[in-house]
C-alpha positions in Angstrom: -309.9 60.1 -20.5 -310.3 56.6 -19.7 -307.8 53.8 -18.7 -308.1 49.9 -19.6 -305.6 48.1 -17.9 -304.8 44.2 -18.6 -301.8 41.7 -19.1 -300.8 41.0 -22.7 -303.3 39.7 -24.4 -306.2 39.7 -22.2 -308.5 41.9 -24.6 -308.5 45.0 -23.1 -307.8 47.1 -26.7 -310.4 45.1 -28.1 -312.7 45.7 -24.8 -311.9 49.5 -25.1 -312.8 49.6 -28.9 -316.4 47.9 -28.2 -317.0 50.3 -25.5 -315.8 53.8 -27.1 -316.1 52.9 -30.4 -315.5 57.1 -31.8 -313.0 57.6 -29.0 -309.4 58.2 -29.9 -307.5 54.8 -28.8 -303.8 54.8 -27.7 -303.0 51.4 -27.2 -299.6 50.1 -26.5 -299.4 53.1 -23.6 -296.5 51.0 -22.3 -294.2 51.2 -25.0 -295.2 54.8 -25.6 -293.7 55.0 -22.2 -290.3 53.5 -23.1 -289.8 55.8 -26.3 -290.6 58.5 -23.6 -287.5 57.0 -21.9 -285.2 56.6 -24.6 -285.9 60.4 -25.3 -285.1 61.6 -21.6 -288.3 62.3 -20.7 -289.4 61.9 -16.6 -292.3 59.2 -17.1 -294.5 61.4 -14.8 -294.6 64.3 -16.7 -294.8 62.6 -20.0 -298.1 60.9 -18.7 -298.9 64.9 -17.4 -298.4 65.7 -21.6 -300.9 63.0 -22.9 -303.6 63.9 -20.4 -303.1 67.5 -21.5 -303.3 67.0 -25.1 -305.7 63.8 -25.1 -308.2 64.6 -22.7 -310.7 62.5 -24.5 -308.9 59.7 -25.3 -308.9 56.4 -24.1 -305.7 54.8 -23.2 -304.7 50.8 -23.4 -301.8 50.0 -21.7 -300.4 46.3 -20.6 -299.5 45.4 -17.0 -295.9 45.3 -17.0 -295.1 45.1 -13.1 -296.3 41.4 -12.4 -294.4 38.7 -12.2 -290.8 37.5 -12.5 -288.3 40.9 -11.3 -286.1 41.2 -14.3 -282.2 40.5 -13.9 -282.0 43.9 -16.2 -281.8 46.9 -14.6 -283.4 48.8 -17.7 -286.1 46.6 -17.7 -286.5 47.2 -13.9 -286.6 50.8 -14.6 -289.1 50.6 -17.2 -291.6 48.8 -15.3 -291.2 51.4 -12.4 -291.6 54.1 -15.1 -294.4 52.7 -16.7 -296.2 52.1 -13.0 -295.3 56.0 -12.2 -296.9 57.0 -15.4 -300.1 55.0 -15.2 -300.7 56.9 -11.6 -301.3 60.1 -13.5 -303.2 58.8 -16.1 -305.0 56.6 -13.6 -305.9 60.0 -11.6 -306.8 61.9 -14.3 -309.0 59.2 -15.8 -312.6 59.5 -15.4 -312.8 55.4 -15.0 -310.3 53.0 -15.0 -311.1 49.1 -15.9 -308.8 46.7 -15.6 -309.4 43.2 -18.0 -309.2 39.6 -17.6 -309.6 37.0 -20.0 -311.6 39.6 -21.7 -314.1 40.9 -19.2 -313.7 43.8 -17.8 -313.9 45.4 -14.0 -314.2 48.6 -13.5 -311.9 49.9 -10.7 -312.4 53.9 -10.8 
């Protein structure tokens, strides 16, 4: 498994694409998350599921912790979930690279 990191729109599904290009891509892992959520699933072991069942894949998922602490406390509680989830996939990852304005640095 592999992880590319990034705020919205900074190219990292198009970064993970060029460099696995016959890997499986879930992009959008962040939203995956949230429809883990709205089904009652704990964000840690949903994150446990996908790295069981997609050990090869290579998983794109938007920084949603930075910035401006939302007033909703659902939105809070998805950006918490999301952060808890990418800590498994992040440890089960064989790298993790994190994009900028398209270029990527590899942080694991």
């Amino acid at each position: 498994m592999k992880l590319y990191i990034g705020g919205a729109y900074q190219g990292q599904t198009e970064l993970a694409v060029q460099e696995n290009p016959d890997a499986e891509v879930l992009t959008d892992f962040h939203e995956m998350v949230r429809e883990a959520l709205r089904r009652g699933e704990e964000p840690r072991a949903f994150a446990v599921s996908i790295c069981e069942v997609k050990p090869d894949a290579v998983v794109v998922c938007n920084e949603v912790g930075a910035g401006v602490v939302p007033i909703d406390a659902g939105e809070r509680a998805f950006r918490e979930a999301v952060g808890r989830a990418l800590c498994v996939v992040a440890q089960n990852a064989e790298s993790v690279t994190r994009c900028v304005c398209g270029i990527g640095v590899r942080i694991k």
